[in-house]
N, CA, C and O atoms as a GROMACS GRO file, in nm:
protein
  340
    1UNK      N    1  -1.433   1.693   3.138
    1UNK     CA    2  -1.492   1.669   3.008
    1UNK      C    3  -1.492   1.798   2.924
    1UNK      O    4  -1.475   1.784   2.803
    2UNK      N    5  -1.511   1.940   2.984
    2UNK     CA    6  -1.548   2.053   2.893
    2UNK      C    7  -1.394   2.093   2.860
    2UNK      O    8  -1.372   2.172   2.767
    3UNK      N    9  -1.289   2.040   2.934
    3UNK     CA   10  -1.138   2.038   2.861
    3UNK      C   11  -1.115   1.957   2.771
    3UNK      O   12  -1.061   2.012   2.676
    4UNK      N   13  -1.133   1.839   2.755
    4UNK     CA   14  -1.119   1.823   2.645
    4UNK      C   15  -1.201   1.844   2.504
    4UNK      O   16  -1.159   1.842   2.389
    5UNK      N   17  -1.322   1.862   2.551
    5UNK     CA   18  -1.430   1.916   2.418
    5UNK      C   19  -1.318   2.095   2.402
    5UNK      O   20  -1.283   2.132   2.290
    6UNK      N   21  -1.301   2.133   2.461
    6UNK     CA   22  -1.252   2.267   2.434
    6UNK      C   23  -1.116   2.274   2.401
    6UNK      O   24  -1.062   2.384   2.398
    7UNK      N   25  -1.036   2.142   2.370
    7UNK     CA   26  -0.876   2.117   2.348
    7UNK      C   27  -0.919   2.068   2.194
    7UNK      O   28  -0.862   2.106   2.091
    8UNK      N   29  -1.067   1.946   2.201
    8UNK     CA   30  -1.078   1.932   2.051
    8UNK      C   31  -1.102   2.070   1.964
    8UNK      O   32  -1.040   2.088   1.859
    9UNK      N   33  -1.201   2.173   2.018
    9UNK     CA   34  -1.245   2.262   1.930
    9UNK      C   35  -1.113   2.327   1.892
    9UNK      O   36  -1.078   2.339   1.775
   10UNK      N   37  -1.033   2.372   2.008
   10UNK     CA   38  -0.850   2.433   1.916
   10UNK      C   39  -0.804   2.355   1.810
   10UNK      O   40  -0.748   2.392   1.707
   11UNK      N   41  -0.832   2.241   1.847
   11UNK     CA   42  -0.764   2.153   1.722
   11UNK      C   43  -0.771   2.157   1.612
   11UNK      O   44  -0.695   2.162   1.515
   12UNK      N   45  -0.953   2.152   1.649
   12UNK     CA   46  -0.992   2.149   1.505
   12UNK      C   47  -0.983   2.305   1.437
   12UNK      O   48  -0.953   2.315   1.318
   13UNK      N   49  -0.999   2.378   1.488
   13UNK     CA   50  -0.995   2.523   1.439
   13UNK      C   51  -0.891   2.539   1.353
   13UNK      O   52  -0.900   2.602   1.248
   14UNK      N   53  -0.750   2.462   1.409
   14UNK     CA   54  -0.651   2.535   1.312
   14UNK      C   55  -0.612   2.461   1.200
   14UNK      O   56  -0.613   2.339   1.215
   15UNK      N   57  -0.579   2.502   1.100
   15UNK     CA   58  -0.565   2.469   0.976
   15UNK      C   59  -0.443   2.333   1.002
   15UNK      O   60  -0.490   2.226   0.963
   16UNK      N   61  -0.352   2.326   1.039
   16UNK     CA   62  -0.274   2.229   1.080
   16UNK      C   63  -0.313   2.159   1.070
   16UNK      O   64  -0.299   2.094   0.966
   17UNK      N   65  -0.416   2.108   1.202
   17UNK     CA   66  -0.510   2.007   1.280
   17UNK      C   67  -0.565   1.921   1.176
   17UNK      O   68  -0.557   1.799   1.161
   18UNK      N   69  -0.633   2.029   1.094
   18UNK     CA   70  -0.743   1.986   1.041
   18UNK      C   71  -0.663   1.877   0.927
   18UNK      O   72  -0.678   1.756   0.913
   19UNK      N   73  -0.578   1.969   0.857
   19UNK     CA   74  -0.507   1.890   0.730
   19UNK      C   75  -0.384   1.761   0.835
   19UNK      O   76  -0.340   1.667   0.768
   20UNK      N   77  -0.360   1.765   0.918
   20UNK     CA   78  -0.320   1.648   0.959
   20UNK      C   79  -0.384   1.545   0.945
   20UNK      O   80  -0.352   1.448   0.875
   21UNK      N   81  -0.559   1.568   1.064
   21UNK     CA   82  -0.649   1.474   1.052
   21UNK      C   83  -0.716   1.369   0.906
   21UNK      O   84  -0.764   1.256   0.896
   22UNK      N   85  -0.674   1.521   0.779
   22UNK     CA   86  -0.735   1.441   0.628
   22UNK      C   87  -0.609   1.330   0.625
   22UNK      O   88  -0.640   1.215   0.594
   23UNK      N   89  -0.455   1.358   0.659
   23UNK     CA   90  -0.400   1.292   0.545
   23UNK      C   91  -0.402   1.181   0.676
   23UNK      O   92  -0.335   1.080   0.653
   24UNK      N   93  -0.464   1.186   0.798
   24UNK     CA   94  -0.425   1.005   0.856
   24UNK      C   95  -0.512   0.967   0.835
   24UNK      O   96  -0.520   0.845   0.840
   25UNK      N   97  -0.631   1.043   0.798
   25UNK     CA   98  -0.753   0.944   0.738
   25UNK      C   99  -0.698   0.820   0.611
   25UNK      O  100  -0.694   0.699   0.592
   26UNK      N  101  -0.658   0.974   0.537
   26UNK     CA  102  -0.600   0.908   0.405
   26UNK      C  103  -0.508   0.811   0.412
   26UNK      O  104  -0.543   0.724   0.333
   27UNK      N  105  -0.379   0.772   0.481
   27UNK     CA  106  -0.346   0.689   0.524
   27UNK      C  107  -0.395   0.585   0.588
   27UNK      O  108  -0.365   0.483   0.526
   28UNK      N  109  -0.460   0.560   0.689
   28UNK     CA  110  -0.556   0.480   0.715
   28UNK      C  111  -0.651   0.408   0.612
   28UNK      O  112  -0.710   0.300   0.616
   29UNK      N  113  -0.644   0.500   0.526
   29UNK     CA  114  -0.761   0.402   0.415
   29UNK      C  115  -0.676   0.365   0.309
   29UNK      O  116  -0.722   0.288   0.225
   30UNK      N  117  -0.530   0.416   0.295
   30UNK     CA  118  -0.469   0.341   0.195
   30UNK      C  119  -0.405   0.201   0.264
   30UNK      O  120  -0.397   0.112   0.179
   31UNK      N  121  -0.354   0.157   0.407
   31UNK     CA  122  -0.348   0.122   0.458
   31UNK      C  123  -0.419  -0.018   0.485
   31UNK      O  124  -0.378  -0.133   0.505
   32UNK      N  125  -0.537   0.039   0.476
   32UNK     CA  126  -0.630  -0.067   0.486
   32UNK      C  127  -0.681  -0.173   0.353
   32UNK      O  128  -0.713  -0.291   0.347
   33UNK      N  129  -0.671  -0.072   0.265
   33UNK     CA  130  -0.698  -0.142   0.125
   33UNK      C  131  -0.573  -0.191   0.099
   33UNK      O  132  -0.589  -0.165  -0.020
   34UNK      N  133  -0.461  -0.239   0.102
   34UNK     CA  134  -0.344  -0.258   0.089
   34UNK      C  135  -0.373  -0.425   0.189
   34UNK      O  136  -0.394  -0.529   0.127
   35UNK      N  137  -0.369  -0.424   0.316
   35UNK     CA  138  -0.412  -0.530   0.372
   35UNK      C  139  -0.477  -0.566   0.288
   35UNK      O  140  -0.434  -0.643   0.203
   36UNK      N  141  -0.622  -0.512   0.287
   36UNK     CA  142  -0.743  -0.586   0.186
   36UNK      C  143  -0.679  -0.720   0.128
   36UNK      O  144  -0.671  -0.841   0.151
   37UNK      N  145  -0.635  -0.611   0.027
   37UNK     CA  146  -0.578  -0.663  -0.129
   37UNK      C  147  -0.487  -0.756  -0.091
   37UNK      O  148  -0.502  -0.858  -0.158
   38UNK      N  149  -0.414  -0.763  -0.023
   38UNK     CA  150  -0.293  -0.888   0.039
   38UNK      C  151  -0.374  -1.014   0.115
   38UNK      O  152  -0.317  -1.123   0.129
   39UNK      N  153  -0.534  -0.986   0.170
   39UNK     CA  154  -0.552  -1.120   0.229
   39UNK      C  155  -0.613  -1.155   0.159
   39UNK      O  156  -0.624  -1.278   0.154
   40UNK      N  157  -0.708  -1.053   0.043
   40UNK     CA  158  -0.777  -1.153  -0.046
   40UNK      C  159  -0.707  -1.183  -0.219
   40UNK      O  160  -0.768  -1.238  -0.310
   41UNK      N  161  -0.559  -1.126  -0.225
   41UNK     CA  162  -0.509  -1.253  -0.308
   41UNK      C  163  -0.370  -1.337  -0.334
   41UNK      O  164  -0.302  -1.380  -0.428
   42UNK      N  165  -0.371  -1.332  -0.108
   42UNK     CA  166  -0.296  -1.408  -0.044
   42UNK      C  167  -0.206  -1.555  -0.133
   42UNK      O  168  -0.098  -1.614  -0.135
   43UNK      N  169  -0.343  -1.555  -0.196
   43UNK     CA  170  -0.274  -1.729  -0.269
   43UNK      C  171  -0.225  -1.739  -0.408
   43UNK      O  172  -0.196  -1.840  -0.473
   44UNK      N  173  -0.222  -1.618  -0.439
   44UNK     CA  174  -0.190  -1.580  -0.580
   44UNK      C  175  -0.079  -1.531  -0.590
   44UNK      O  176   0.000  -1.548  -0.683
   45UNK      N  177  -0.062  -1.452  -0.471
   45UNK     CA  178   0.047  -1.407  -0.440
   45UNK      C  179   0.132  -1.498  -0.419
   45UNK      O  180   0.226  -1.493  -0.498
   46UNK      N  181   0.138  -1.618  -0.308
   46UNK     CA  182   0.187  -1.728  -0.330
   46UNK      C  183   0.253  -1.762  -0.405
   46UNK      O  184   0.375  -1.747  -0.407
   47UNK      N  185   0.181  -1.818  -0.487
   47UNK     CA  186   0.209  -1.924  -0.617
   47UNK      C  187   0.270  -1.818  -0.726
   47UNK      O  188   0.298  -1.856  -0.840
   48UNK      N  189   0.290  -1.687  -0.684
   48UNK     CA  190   0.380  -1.579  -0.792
   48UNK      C  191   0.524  -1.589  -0.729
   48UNK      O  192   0.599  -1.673  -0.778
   49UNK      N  193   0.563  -1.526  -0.645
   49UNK     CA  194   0.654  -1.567  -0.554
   49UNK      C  195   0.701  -1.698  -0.591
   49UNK      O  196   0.804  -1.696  -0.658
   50UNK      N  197   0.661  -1.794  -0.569
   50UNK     CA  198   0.734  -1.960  -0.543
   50UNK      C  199   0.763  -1.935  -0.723
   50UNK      O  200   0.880  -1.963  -0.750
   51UNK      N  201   0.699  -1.898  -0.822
   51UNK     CA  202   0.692  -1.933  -0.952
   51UNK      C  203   0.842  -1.852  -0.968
   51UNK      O  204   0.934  -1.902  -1.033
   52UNK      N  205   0.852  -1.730  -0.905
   52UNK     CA  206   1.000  -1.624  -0.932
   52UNK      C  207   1.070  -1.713  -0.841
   52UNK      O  208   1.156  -1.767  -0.910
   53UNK      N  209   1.080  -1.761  -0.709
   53UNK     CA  210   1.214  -1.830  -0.635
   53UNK      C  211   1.270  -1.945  -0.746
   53UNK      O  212   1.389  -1.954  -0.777
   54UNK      N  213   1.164  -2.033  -0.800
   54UNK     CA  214   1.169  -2.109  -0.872
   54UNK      C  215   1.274  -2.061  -1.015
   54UNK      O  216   1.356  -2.139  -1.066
   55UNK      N  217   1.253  -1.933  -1.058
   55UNK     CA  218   1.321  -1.872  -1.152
   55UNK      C  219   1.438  -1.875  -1.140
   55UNK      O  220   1.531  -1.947  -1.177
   56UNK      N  221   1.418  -1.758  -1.062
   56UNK     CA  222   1.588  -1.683  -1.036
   56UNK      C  223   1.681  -1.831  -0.984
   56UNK      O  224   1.786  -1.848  -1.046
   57UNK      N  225   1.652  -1.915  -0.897
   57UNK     CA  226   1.711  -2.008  -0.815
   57UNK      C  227   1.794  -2.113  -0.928
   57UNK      O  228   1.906  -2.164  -0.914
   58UNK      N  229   1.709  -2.124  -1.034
   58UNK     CA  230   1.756  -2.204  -1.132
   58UNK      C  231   1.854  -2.111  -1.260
   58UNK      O  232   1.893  -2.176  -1.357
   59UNK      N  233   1.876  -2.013  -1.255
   59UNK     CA  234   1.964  -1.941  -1.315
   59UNK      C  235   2.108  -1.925  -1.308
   59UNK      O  236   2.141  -1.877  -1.200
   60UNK      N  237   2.221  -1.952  -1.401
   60UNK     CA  238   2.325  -1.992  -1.348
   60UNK      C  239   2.414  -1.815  -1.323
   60UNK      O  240   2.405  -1.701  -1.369
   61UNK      N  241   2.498  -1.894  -1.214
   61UNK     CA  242   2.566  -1.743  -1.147
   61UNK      C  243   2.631  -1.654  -1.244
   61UNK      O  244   2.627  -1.649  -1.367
   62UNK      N  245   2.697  -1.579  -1.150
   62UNK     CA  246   2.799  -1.466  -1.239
   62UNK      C  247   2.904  -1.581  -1.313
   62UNK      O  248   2.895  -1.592  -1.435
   63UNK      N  249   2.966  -1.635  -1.266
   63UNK     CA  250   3.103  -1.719  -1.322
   63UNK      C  251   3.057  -1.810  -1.447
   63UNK      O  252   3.144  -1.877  -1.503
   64UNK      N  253   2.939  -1.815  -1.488
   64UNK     CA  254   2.899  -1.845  -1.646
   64UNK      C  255   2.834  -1.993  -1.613
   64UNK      O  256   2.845  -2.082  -1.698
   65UNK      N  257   2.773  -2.014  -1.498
   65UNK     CA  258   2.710  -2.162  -1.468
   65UNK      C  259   2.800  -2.259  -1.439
   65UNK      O  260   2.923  -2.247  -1.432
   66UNK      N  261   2.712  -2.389  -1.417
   66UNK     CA  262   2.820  -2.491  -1.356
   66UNK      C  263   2.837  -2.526  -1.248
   66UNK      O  264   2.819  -2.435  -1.166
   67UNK      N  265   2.871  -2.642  -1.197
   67UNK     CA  266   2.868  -2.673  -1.099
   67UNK      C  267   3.054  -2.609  -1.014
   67UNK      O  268   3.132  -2.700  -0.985
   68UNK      N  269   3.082  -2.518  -0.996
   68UNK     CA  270   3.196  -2.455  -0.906
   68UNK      C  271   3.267  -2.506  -0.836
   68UNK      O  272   3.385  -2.534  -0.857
   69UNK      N  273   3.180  -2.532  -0.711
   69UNK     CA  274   3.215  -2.615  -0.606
   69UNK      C  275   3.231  -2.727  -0.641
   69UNK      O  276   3.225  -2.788  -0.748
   70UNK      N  277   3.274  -2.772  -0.450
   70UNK     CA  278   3.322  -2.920  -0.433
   70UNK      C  279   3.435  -2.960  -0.485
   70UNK      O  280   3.522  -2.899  -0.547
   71UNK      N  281   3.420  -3.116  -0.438
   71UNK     CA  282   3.579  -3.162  -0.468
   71UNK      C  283   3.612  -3.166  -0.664
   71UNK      O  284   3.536  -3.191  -0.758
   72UNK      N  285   3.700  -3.143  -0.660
   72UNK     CA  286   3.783  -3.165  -0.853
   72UNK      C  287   3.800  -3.294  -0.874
   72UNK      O  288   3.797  -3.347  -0.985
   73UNK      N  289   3.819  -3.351  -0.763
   73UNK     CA  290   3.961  -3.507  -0.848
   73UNK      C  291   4.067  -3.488  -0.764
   73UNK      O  292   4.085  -3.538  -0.653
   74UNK      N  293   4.164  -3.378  -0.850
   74UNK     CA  294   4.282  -3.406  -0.809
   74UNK      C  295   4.328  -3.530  -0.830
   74UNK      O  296   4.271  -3.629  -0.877
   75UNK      N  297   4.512  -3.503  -0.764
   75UNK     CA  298   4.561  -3.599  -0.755
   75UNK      C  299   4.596  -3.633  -0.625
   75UNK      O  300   4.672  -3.729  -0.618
   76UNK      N  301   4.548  -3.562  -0.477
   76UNK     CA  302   4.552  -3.606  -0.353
   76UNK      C  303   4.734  -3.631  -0.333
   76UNK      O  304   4.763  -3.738  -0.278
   77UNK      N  305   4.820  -3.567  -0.362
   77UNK     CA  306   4.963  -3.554  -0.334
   77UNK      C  307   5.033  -3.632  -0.339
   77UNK      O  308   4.999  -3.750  -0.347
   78UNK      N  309   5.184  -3.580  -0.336
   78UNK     CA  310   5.249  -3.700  -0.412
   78UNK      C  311   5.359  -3.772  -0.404
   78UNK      O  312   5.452  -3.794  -0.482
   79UNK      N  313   5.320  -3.824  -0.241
   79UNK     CA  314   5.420  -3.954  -0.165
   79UNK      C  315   5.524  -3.866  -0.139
   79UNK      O  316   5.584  -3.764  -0.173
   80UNK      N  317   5.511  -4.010  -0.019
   80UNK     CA  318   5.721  -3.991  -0.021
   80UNK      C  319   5.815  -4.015  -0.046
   80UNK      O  320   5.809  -4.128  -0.094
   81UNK      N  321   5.950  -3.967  -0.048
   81UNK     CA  322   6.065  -3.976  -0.169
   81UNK      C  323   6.136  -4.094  -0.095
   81UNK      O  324   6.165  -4.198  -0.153
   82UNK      N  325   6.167  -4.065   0.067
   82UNK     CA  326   6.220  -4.192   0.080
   82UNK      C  327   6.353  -4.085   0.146
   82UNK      O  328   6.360  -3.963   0.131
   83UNK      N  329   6.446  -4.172   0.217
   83UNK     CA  330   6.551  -4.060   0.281
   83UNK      C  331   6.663  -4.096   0.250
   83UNK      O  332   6.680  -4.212   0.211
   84UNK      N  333   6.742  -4.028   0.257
   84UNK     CA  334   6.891  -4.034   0.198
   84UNK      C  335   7.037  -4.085   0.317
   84UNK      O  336   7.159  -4.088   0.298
   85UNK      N  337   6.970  -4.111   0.408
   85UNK     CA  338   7.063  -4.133   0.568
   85UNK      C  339   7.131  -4.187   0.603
   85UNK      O  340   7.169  -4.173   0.719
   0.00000   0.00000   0.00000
């Protein structure tokens, strides 16, 4: 036990230590308020999200809109001639 009380007191003594310990505090508490803020406005968040998929999804592509794909028509090719024999 008096090793590690005497491994904390080095620790803390040196300037390093010490300013390590502020900024994981500080992390830790930005950390935490960040969660916070995400579970309590979880549903807002939601319904922002679905409102932008909803956006962008309905926006027509690079090639100037339109349906691109799939079949054309065509004319499905064009028989046979028949043989000469």
């Amino acid at each position: 036990m008096k090793s590690i009380l005497k491994n904390f007191r080095v620790f803390a003594a040196e300037e390093d230590g010490v300013a390590l310990t502020e900024y994981l505090i500080l992390l830790g508490l930005l950390v935490g308020g960040v969660i916070a803020t995400v579970g309590l406005a979880g549903e807002s968040l939601d319904g922002a999200w679905s409102s932008w998929s909803t956006f962008w999804g309905g926006l027509p592509g690079p090639g100037g809109g339109g349906d691109t794909g799939g079949d054309t028509g065509g004319t499905g090719g064009t028989g046979g001639t028949g043989g000469t024999g």
